[in-house]
Backbone of each chain as ProteinMPNN parsed JSONL, in Angstrom:
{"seq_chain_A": "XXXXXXXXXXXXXXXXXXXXXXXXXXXXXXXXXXXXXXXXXXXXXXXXXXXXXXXXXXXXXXXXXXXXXXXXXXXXXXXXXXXXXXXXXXXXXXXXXXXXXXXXXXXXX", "coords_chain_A": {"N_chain_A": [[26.384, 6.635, -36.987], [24.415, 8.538, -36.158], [22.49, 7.126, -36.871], [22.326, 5.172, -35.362], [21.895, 6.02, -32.755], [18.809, 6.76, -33.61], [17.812, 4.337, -33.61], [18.298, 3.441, -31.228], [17.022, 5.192, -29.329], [13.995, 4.405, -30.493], [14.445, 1.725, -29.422], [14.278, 2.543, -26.688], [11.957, 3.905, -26.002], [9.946, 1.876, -26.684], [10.916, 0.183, -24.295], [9.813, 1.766, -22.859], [7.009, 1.727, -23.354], [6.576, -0.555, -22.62], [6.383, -0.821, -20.245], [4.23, 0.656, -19.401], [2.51, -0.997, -20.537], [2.304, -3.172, -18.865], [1.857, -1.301, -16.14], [-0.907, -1.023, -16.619], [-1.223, -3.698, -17.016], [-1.232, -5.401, -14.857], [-1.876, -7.63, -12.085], [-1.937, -6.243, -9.325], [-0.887, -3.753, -6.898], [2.153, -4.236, -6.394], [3.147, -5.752, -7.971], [2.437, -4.079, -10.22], [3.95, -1.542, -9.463], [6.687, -2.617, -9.814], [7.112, -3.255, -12.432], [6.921, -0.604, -13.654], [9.142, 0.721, -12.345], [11.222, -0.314, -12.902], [11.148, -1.458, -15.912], [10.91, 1.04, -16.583], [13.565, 2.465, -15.959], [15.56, 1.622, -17.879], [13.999, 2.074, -20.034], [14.497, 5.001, -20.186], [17.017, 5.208, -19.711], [18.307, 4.079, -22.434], [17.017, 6.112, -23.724], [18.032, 8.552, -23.18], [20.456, 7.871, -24.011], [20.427, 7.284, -26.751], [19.745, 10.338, -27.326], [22.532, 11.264, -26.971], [23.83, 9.87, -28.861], [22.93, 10.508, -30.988], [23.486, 13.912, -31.121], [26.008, 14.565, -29.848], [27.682, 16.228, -28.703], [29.585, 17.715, -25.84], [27.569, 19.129, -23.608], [24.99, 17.931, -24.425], [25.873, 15.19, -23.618], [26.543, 15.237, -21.145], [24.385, 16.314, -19.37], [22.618, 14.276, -20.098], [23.68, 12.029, -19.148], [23.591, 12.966, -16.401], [20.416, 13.081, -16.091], [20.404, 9.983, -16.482], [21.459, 9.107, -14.064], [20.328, 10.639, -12.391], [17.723, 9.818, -12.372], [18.264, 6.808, -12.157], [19.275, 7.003, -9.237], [16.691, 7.928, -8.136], [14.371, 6.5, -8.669], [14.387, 3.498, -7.733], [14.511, 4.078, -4.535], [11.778, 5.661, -4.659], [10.209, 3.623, -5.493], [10.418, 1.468, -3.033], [9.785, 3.302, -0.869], [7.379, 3.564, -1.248], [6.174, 1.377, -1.631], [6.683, 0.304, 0.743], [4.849, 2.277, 1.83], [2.411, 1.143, 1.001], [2.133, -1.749, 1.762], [1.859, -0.982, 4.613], [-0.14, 0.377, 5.3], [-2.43, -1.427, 4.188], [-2.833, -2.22, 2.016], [-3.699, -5.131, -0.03], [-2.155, -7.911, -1.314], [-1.547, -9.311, -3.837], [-3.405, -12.722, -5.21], [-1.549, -14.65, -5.597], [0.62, -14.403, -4.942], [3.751, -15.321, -3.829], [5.899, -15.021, -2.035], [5.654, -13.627, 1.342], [7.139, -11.739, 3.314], [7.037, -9.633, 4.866], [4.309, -9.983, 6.38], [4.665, -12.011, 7.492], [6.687, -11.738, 9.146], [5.121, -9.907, 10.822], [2.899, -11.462, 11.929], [4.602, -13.017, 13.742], [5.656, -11.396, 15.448]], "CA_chain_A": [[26.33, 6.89, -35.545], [23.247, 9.131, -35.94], [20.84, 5.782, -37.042], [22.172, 4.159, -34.27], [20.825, 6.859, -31.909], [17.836, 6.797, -33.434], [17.272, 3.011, -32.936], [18.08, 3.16, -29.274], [15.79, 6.156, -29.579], [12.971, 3.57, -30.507], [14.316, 0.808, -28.377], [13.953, 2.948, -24.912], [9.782, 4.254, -26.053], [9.214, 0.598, -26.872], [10.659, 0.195, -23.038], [8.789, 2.762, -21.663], [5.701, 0.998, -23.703], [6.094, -2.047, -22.565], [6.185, -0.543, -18.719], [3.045, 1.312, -19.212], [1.612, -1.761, -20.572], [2.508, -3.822, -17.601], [1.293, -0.767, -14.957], [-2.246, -1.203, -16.782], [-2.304, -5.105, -16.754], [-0.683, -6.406, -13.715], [-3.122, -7.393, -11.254], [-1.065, -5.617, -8.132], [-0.003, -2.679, -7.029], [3.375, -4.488, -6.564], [4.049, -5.34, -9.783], [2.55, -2.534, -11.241], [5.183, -1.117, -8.654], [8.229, -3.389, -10.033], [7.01, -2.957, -13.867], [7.244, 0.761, -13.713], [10.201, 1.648, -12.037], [12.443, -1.267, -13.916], [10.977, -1.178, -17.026], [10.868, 2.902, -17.3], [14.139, 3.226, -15.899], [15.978, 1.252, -18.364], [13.978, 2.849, -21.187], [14.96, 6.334, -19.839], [18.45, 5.407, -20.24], [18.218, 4.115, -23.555], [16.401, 7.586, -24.814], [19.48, 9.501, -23.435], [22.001, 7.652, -24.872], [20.209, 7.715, -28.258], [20.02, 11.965, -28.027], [23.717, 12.027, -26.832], [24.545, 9.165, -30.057], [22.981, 11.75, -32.34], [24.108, 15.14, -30.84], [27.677, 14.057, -30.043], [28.645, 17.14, -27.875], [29.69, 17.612, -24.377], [26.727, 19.466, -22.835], [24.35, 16.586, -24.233], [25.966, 13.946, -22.792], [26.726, 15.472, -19.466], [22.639, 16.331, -19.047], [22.19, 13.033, -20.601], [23.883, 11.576, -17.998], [22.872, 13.546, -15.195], [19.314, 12.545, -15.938], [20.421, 8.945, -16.173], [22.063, 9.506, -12.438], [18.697, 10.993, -10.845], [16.447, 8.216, -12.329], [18.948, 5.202, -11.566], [18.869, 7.172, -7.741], [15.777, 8.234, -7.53], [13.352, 4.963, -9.193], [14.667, 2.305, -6.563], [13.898, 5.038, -3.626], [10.822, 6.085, -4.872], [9.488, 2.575, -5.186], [10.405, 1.63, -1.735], [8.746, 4.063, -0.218], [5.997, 3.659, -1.863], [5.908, -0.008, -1.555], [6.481, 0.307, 2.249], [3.894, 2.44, 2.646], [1.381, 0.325, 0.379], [1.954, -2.299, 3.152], [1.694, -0.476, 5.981], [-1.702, 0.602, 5.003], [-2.682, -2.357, 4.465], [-3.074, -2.887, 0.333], [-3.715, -6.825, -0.008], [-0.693, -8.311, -1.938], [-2.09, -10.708, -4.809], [-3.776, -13.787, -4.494], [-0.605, -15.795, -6.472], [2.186, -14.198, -4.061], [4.111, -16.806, -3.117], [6.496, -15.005, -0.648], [5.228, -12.398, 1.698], [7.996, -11.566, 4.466], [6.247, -8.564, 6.345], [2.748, -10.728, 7.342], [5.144, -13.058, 8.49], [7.245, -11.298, 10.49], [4.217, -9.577, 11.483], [2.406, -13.124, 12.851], [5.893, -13.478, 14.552], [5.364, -10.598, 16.688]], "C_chain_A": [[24.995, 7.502, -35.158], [22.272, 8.193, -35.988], [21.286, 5.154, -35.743], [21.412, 4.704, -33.42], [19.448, 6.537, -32.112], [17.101, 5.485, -33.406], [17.648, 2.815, -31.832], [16.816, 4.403, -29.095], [14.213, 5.468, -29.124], [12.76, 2.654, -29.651], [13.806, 1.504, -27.024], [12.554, 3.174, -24.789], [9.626, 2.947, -26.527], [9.493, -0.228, -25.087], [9.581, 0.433, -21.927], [7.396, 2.02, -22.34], [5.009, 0.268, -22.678], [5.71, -1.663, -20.383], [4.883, -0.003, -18.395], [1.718, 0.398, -19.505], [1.578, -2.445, -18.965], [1.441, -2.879, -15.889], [-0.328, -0.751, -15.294], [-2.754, -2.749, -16.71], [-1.996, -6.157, -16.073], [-1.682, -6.225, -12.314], [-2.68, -6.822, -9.71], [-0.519, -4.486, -8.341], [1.458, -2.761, -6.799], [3.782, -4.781, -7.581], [3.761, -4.832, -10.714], [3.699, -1.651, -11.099], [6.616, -1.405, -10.156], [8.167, -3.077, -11.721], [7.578, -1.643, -14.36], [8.263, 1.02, -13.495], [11.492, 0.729, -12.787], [12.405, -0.764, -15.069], [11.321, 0.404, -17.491], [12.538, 3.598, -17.278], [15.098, 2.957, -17.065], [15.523, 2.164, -19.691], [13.968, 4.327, -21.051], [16.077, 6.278, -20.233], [18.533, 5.081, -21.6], [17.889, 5.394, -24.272], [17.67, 8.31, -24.599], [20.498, 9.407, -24.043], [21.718, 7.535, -26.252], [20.067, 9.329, -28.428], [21.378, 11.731, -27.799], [24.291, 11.322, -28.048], [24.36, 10.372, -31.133], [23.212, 13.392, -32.05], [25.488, 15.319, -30.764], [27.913, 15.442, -29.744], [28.091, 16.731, -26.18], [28.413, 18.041, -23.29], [25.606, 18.501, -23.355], [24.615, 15.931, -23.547], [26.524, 14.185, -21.356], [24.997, 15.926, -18.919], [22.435, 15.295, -19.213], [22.333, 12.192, -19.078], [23.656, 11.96, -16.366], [21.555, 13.506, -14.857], [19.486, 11.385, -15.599], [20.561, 8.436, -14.767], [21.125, 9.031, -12.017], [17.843, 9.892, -11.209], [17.078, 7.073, -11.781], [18.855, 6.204, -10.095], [17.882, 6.897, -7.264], [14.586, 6.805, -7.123], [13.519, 4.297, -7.959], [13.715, 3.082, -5.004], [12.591, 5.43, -3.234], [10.051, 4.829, -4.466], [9.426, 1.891, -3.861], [9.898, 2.043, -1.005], [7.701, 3.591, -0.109], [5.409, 2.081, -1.226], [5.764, -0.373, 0.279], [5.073, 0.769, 2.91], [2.294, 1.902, 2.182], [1.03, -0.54, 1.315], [1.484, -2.014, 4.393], [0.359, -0.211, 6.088], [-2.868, -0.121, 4.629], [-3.842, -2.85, 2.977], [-3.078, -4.501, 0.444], [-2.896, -6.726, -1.484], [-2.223, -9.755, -3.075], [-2.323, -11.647, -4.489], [-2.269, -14.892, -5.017], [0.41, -15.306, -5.598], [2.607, -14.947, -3.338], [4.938, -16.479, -1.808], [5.943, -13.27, -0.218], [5.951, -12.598, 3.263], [7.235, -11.255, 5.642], [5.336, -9.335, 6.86], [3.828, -11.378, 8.228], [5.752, -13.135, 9.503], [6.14, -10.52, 11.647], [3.072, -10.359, 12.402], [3.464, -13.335, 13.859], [6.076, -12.764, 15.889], [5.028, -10.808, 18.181]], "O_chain_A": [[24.428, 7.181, -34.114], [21.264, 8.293, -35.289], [20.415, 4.588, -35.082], [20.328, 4.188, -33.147], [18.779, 6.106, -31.173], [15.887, 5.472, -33.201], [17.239, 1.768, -31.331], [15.707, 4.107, -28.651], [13.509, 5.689, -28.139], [11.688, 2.422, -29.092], [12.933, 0.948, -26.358], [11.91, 2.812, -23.804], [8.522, 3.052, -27.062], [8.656, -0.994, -24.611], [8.971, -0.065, -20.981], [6.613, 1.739, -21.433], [3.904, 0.243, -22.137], [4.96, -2.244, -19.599], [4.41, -0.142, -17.267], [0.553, 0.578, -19.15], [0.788, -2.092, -18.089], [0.747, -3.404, -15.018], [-1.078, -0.492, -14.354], [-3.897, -3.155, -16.5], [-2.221, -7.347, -16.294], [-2.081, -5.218, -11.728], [-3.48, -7.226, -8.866], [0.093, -4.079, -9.329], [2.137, -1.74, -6.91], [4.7, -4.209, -8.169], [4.315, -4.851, -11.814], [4.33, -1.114, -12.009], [7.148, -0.685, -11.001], [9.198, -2.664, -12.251], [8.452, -1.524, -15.219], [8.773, 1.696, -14.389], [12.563, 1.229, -13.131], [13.18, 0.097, -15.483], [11.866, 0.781, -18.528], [12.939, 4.559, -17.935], [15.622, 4.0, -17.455], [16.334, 2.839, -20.325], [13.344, 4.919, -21.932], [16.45, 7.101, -21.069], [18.961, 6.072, -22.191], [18.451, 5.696, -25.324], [18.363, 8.677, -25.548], [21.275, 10.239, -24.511], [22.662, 7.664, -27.032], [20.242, 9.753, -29.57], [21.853, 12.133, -28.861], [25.261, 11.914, -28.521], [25.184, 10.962, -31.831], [23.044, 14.096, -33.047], [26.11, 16.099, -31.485], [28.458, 16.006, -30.693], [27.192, 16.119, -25.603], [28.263, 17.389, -22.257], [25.064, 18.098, -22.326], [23.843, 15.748, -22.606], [26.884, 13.285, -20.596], [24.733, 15.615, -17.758], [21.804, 14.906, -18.23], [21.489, 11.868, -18.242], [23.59, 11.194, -15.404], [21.21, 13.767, -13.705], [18.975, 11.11, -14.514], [19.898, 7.492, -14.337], [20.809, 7.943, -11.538], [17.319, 9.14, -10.387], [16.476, 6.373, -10.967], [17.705, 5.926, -9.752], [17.691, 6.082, -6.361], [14.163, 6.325, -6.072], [12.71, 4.572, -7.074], [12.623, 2.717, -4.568], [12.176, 5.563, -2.083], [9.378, 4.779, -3.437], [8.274, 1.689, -3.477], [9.357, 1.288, -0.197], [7.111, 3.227, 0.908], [4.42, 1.861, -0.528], [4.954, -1.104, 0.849], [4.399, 0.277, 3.815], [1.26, 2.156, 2.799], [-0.082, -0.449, 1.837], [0.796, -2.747, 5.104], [-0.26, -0.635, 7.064], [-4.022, 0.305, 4.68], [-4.925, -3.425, 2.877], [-2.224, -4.979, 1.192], [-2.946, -5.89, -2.387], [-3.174, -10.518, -2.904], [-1.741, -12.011, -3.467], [-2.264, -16.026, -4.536], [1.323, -16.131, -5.563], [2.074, -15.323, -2.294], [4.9, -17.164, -0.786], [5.841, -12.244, -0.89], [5.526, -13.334, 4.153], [6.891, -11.831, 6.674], [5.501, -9.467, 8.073], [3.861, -11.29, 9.455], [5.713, -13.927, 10.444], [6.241, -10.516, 12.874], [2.511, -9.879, 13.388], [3.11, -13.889, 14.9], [6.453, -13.197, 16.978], [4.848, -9.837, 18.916]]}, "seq_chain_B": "XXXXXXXXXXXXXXXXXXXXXXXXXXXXXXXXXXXXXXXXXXXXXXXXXXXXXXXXXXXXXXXXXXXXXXXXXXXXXXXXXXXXXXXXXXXXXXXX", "coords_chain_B": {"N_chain_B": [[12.602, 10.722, -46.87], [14.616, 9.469, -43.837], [16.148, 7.483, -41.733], [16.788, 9.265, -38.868], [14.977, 11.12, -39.21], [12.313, 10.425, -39.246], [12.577, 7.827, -36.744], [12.78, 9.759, -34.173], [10.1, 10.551, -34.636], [8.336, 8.286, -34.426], [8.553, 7.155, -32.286], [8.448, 9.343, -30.159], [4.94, 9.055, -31.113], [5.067, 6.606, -29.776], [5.287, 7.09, -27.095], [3.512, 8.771, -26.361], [0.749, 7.153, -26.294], [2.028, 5.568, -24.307], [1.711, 7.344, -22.702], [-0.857, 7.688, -22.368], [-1.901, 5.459, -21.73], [-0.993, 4.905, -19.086], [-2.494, 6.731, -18.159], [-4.799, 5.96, -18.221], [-4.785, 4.23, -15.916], [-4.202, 5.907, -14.137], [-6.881, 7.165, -13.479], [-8.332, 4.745, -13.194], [-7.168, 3.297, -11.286], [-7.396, 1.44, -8.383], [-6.94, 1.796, -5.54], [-5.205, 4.278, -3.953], [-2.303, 4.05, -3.599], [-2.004, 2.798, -6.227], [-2.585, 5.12, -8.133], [-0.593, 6.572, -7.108], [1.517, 5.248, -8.281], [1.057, 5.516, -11.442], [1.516, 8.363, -11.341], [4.076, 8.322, -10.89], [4.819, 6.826, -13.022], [4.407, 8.773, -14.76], [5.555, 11.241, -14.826], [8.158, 10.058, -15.138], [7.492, 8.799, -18.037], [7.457, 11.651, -19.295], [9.811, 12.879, -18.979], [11.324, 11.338, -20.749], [9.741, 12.193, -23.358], [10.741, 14.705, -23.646], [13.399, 14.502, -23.928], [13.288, 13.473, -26.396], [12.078, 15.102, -27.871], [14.2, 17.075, -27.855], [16.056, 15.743, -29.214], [14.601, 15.701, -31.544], [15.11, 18.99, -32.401], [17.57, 19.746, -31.568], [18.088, 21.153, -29.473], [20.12, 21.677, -26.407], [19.789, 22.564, -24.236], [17.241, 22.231, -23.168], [17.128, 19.826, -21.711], [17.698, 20.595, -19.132], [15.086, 21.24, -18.19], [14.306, 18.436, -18.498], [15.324, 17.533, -15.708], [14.337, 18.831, -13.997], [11.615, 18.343, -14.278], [12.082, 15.305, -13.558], [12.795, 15.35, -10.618], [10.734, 17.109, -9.483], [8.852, 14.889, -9.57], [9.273, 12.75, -8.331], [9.741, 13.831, -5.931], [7.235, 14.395, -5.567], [6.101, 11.905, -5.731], [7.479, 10.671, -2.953], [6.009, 12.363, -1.018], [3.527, 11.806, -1.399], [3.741, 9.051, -1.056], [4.449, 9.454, 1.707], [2.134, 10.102, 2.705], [0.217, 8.654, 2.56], [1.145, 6.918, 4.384], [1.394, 8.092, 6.418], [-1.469, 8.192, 7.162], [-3.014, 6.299, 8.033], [-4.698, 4.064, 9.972], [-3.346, 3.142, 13.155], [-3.331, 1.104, 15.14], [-1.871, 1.048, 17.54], [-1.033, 3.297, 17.98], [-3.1, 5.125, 18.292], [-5.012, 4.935, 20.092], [-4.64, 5.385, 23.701]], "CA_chain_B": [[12.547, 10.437, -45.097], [15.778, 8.533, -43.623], [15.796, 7.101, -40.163], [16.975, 9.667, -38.29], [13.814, 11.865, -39.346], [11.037, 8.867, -38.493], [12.79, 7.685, -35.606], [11.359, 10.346, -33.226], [8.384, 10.754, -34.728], [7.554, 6.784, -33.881], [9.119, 7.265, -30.348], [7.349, 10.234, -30.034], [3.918, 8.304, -31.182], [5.021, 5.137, -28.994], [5.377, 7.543, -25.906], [2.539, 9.952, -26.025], [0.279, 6.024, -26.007], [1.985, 5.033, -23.148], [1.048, 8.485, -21.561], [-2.447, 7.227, -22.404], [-2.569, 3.771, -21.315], [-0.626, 4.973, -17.835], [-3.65, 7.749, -17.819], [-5.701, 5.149, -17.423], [-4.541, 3.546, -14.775], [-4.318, 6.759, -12.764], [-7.794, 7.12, -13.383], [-8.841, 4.158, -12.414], [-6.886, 2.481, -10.343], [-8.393, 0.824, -7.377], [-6.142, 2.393, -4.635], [-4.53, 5.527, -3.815], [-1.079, 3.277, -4.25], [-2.089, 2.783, -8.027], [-2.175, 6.83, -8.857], [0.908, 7.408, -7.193], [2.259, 4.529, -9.375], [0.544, 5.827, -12.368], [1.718, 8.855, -11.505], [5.786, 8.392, -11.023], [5.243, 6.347, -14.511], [4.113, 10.014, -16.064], [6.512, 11.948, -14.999], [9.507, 9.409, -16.625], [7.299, 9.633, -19.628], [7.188, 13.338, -19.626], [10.997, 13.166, -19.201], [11.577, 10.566, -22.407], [8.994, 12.903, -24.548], [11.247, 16.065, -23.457], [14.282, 13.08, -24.815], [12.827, 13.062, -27.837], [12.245, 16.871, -28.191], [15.702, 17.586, -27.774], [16.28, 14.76, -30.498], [14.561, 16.456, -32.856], [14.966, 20.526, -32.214], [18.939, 19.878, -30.923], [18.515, 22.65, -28.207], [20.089, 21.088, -26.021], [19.358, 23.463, -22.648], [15.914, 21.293, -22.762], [17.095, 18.64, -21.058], [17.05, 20.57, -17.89], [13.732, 21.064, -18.138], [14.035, 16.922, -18.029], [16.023, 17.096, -14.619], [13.5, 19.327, -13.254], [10.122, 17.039, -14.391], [12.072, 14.353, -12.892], [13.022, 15.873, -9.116], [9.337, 17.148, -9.208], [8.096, 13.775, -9.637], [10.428, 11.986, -6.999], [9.326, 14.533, -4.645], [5.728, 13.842, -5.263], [5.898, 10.549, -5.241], [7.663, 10.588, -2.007], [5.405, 13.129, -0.493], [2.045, 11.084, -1.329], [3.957, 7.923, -0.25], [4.746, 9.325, 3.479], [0.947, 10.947, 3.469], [-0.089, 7.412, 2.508], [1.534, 6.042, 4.881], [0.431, 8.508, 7.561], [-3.188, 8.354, 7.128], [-3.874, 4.815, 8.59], [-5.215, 3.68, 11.052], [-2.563, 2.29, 13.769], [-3.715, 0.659, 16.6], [-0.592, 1.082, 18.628], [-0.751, 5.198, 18.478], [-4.58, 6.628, 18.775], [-5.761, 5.1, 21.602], [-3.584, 4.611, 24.534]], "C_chain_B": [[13.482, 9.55, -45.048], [15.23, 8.182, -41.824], [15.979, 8.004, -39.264], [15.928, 10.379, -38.318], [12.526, 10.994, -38.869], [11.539, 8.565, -37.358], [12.046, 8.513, -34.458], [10.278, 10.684, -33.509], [7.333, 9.556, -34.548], [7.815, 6.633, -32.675], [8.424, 7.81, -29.884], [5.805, 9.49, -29.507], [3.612, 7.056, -29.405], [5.109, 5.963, -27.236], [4.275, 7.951, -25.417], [1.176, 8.43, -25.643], [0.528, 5.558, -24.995], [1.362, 5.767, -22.163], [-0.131, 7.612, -21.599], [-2.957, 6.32, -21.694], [-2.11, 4.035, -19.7], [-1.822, 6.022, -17.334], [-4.962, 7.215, -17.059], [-5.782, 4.647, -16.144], [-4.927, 4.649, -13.512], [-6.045, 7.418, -12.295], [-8.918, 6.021, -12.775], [-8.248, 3.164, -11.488], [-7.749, 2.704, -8.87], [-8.195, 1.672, -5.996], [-5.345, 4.167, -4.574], [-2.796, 5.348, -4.131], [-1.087, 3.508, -5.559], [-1.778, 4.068, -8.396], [-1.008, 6.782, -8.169], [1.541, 6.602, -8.121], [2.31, 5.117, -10.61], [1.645, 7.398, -12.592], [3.449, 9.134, -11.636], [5.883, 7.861, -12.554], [5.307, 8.016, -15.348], [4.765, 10.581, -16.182], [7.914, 10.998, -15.675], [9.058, 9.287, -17.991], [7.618, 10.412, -20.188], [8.992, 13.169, -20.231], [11.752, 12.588, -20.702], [10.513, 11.841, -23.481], [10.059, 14.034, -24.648], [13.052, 15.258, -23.863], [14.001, 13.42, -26.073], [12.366, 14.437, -28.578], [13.145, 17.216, -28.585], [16.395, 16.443, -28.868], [16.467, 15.252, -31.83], [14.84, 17.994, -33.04], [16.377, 20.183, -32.173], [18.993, 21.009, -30.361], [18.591, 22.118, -27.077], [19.941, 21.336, -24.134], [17.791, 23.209, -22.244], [15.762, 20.495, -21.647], [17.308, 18.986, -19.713], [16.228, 20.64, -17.091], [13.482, 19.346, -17.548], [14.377, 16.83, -16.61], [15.09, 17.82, -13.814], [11.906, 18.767, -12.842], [10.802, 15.652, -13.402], [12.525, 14.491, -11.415], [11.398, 16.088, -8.847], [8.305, 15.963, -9.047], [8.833, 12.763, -8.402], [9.785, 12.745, -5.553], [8.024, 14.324, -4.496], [5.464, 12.504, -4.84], [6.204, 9.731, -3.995], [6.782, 10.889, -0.734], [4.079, 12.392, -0.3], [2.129, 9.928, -0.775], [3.529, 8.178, 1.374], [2.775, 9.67, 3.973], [0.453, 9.697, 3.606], [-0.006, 6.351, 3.875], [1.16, 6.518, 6.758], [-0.509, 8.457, 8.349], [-3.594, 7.188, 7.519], [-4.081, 5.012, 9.471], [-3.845, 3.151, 11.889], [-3.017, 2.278, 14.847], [-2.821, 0.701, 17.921], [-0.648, 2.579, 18.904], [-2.008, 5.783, 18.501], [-5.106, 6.257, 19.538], [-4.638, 4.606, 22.453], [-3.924, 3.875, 25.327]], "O_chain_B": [[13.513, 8.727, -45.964], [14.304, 8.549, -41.1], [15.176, 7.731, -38.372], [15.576, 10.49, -37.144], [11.93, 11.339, -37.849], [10.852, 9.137, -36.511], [11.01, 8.142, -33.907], [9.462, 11.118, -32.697], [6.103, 9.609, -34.513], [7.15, 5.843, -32.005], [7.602, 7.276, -29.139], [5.422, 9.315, -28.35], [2.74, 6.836, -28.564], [4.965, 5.233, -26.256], [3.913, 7.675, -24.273], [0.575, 8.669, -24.595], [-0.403, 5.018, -24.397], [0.736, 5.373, -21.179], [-0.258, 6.779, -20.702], [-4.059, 6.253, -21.151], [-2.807, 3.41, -18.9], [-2.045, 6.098, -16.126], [-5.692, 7.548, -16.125], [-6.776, 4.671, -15.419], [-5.563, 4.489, -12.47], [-6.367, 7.938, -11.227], [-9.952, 6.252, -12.149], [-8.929, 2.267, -10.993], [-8.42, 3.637, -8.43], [-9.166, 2.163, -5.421], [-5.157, 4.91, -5.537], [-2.116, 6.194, -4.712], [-0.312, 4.307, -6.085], [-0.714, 4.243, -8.991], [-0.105, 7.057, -8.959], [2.232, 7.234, -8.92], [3.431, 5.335, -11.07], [2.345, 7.6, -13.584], [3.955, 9.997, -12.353], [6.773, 8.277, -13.297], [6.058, 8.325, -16.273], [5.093, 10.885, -17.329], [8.532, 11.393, -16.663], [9.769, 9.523, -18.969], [8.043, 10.355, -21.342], [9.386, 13.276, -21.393], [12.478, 13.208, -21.479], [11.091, 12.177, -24.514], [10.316, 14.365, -25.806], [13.856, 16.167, -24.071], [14.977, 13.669, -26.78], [12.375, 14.615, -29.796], [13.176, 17.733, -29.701], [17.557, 16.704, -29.179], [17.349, 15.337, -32.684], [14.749, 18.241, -34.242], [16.666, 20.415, -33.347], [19.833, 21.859, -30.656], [17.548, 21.916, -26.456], [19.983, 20.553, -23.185], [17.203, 23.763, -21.314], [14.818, 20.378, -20.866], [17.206, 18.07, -18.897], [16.207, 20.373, -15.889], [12.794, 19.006, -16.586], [13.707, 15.958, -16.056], [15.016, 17.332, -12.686], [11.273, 18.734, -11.787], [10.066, 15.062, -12.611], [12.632, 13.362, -10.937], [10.815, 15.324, -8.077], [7.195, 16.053, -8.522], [8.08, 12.071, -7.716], [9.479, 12.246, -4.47], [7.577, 14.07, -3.377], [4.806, 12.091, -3.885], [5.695, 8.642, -3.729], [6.691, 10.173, 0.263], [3.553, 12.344, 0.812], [1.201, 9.461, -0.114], [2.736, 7.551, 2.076], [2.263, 9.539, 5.084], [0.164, 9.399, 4.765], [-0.729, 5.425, 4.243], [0.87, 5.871, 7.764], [-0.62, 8.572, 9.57], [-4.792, 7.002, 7.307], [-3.779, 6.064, 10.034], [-3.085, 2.612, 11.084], [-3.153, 3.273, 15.559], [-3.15, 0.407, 19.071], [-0.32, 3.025, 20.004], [-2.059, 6.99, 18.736], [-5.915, 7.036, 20.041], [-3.86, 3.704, 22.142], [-3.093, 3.257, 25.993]]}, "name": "protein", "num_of_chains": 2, "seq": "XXXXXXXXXXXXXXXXXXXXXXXXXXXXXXXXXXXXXXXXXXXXXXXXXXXXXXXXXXXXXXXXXXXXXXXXXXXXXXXXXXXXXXXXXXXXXXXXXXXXXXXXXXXXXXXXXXXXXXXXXXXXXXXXXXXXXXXXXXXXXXXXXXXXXXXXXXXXXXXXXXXXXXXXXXXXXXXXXXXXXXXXXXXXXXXXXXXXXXXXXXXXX"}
């Protein structure tokens, strides 16, 4: 039960890797955006549930999970924001973006 | 050495690299967008390294330390969003 932990352990920092690769080699701040807050949140949950596999008491896995909570809340929220106000300010969206709503509703005006 | 002893010490490794490579970014990204990106990635780093603390130590009154790195980072990242989002220009509200 304890090795398993510590291969979700590995799996969630090979998550979080692969998200940190992505926020260094995606040519946008949108899917640097979408890389980060997917990728990280998933390998956030993975790390908790590999300490609570190898601790195996109650106050682990109730922190465990109470981190898991605020990131699955927060991530989505955060990026939103963010992403709204990237737009609004008027960040240019990639040259390969195939759908771009806001301009359009914004031409529609 | 068994797995449970290596395990966080390659997690560990594989984390403290991502810090690095997300360091970059916040350094140079192009935009003021990019660092806040950069920067919400650091703080869920921070929180997986402070994961992986509490892995190896088993004290497990750490991990509110984690719930606290990650509210602090939510709130920043919110906070730099709205300033972000403030600070333009809008042609509809400064001249009437």
């Amino acid at each position: 039960m304890s090795q398993a932990g510590a291969l979700i352990l590995i799996l969630g920092s090979v998550f979080v890797l692969l998200a940190a690769i992505g926020v260094v080699r995606f040519p946008d701040v949108y899917c640097r955006m979408q890389a980060s807050t997917k990728a990280s949140t998933l390998g956030i949950g993975f790390l908790m549930l590999g300490v609570g596999l190898h601790i195996r008491t109650v106050e682990a896995a109730s922190r465990g999970a109470l981190i898991v909570f605020f990131v699955f809340l927060t991530a989505p929220l955060a990026a939103h924001v963010l992403s709204r106000a990237a737009l609004r300010s008027g960040i240019p969206l990639w040259k390969g973006t195939k759908l771009d709503e806001w301009s359009d509703s914004e031409q529609a005006k | 050495m068994n797995l449970v002893e290596i395990a966080p010490q390659v997690s560990l490794v594989i984390l403290v690299v991502s810090m690095i490579l997300t360091s970059t970014r916040l350094f140079r990204g192009p935009s003021l967008a990019d660092r806040i990106v950069a920067f919400d990635q650091m703080a869920l780093i921070a929180i997986g390294i402070v994961a992986v603390r509490v892995f190896i130590s088993r004290h497990v009154s750490l991990l509110d330390s984690g719930i606290a790195v990650g509210l602090v980072g939510f709130m920043g990242t919110v906070g730099l969003s709205r300033y972000l989002e403030r600070s333009k220009k809008d042609p509809g509200e400064t001249e009437p």
